[in-house]
TINU-321935 format. One record per residue (C-alpha): residue in three letters; z, y, x. Coordinates in steps of 0.001 Angstrom, whole numbers. Layout:
<recs>
{rec 'ala' {Z Y X}}
...
</recs>
This chain:
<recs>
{rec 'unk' {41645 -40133 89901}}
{rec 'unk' {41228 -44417 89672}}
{rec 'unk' {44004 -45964 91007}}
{rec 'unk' {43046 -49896 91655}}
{rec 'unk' {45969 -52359 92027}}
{rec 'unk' {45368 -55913 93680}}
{rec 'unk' {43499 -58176 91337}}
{rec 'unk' {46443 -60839 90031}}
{rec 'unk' {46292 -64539 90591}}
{rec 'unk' {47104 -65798 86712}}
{rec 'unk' {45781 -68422 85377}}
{rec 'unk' {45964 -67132 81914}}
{rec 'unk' {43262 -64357 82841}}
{rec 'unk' {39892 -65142 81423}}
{rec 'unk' {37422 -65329 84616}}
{rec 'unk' {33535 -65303 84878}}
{rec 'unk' {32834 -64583 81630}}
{rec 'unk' {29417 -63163 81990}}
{rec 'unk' {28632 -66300 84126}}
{rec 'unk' {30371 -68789 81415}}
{rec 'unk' {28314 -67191 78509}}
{rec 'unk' {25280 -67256 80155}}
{rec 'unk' {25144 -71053 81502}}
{rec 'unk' {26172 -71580 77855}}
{rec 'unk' {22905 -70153 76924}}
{rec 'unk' {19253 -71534 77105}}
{rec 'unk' {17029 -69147 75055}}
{rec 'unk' {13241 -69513 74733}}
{rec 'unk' {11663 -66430 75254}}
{rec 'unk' {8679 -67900 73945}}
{rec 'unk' {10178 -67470 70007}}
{rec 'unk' {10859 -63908 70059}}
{rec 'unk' {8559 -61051 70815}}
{rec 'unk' {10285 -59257 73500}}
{rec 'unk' {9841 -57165 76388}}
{rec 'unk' {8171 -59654 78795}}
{rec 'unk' {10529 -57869 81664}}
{rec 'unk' {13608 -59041 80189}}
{rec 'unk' {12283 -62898 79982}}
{rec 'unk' {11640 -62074 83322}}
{rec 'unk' {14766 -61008 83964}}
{rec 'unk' {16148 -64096 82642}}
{rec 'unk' {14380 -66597 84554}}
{rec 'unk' {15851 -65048 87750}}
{rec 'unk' {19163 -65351 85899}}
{rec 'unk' {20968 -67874 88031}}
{rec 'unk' {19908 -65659 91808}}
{rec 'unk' {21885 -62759 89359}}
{rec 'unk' {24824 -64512 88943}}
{rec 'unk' {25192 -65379 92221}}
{rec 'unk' {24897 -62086 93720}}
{rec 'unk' {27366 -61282 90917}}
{rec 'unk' {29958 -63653 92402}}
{rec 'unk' {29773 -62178 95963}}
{rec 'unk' {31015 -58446 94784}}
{rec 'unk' {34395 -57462 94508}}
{rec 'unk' {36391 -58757 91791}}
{rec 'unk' {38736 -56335 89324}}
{rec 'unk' {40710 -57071 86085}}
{rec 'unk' {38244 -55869 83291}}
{rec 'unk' {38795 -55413 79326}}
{rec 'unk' {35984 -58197 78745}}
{rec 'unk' {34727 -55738 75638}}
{rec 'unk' {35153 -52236 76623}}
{rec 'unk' {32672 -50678 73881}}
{rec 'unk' {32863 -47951 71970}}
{rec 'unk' {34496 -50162 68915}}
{rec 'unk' {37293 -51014 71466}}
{rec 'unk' {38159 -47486 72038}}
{rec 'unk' {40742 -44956 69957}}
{rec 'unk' {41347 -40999 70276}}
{rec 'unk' {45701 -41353 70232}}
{rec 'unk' {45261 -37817 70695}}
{rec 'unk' {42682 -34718 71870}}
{rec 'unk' {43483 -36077 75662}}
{rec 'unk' {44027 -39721 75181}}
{rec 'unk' {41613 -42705 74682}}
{rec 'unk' {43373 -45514 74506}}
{rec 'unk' {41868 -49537 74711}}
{rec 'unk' {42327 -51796 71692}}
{rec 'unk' {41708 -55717 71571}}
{rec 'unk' {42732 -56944 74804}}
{rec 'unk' {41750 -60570 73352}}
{rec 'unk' {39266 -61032 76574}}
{rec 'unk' {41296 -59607 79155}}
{rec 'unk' {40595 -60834 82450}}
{rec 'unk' {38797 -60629 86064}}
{rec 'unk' {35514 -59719 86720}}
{rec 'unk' {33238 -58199 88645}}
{rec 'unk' {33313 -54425 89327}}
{rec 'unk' {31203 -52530 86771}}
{rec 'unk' {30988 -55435 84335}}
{rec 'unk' {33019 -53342 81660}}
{rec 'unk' {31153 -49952 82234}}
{rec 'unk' {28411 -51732 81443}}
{rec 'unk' {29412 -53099 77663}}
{rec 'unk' {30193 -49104 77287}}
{rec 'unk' {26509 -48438 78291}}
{rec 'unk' {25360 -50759 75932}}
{rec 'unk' {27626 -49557 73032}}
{rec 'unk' {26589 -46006 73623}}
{rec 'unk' {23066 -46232 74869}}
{rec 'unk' {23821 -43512 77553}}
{rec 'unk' {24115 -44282 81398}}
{rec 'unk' {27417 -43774 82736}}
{rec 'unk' {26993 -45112 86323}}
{rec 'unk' {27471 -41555 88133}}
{rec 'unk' {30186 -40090 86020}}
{rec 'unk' {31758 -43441 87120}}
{rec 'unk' {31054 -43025 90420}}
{rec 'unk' {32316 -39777 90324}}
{rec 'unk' {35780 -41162 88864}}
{rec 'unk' {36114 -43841 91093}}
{rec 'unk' {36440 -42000 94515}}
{rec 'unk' {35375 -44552 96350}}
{rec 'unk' {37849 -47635 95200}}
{rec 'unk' {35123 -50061 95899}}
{rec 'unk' {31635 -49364 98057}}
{rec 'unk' {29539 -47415 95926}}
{rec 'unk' {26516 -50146 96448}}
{rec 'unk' {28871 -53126 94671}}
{rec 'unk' {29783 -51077 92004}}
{rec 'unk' {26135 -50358 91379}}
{rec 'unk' {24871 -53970 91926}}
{rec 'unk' {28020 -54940 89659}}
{rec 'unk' {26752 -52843 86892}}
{rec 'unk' {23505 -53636 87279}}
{rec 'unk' {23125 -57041 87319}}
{rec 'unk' {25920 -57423 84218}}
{rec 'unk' {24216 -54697 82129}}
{rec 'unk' {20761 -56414 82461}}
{rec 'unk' {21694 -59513 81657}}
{rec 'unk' {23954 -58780 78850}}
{rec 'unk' {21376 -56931 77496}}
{rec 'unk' {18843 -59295 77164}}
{rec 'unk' {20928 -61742 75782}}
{rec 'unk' {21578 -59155 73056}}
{rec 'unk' {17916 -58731 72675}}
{rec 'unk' {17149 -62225 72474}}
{rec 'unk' {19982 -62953 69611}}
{rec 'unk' {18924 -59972 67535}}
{rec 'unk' {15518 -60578 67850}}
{rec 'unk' {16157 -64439 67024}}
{rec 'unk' {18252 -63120 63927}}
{rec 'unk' {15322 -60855 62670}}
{rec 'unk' {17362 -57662 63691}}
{rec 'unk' {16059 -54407 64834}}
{rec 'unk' {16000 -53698 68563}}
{rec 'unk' {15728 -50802 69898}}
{rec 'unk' {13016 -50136 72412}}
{rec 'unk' {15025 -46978 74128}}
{rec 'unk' {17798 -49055 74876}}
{rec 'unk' {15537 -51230 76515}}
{rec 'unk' {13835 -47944 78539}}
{rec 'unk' {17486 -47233 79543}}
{rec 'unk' {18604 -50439 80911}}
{rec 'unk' {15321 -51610 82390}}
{rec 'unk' {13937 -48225 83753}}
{rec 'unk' {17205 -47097 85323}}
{rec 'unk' {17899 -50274 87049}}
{rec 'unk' {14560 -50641 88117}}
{rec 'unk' {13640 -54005 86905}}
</recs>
């Protein structure tokens, strides 16, 4: 079962992150041949991060991916590199795992959650962070001449309904 505990008022806790990277960020769609939907997706970038800021906030890992996560033992997963440890919104860190495993993991999370936060902020939270993480992704690979790949693109786009 999630247990949730109040969200802490330090000022040491990295906050907004998603919305700090992204204003940090102008990228041209126009140099890399992308899925038009996530260019898109970008241009409505700012109405995104808005909504973001309206949902409930909880502490988050800031990099919860499969590189961020150890077997201690056969029942144990424990969390490495803390480094971006901080508040955010709810379902920002599920989806860096979706992105780091290519598998959708909103209704097992659901599932886990019991109702800790309305089930339509978790989904918006999730939503909105795992779109426009992943086209930033997209954009840098692409930009660096790395491989994309399309399915992850399927996932994120098709599921979310963008």
């Amino acid at each position: 079962m999630a247990r949730f505990r109040p969200v802490p008022n330090a000022p040491w806790l990295a906050q907004n992150q998603l919305a700090q990277r992204i204003a940090a960020t102008d990228l041209s769609w126009e140099d890399v041949d992308a899925d038009p939907r996530l260019a898109d997706l970008w241009e409505h970038r700012e109405e995104l991060l808005a909504e973001l800021a309206t949902l409930p906030s909880t502490v988050v890992h800031g990099d919860y991916s499969t590189g961020n996560l150890r077997a201690a033992d056969p029942d144990t997963t424990v969390a490495v590199d803390w480094a971006t440890f901080g508040i955010g919104p709810v379902g920002a860190d599920l989806s860096a795992l979706t992105l780091s495993t290519g598998v959708w993991l909103l209704d097992d999370y659901l599932t886990g959650i019991e109702n800790a936060f309305a089930t339509g902020s978790i989904r918006r939270g999730y939503e909105i962070a795992l779109t426009l993480t992943h086209a930033s992704r997209v954009h840098w690979a692409l930009g660096q001449q790395r491989p994309v790949d399309p399915s992850l693109t399927e996932l994120v786009l098709g599921r979310t309904g963008r």
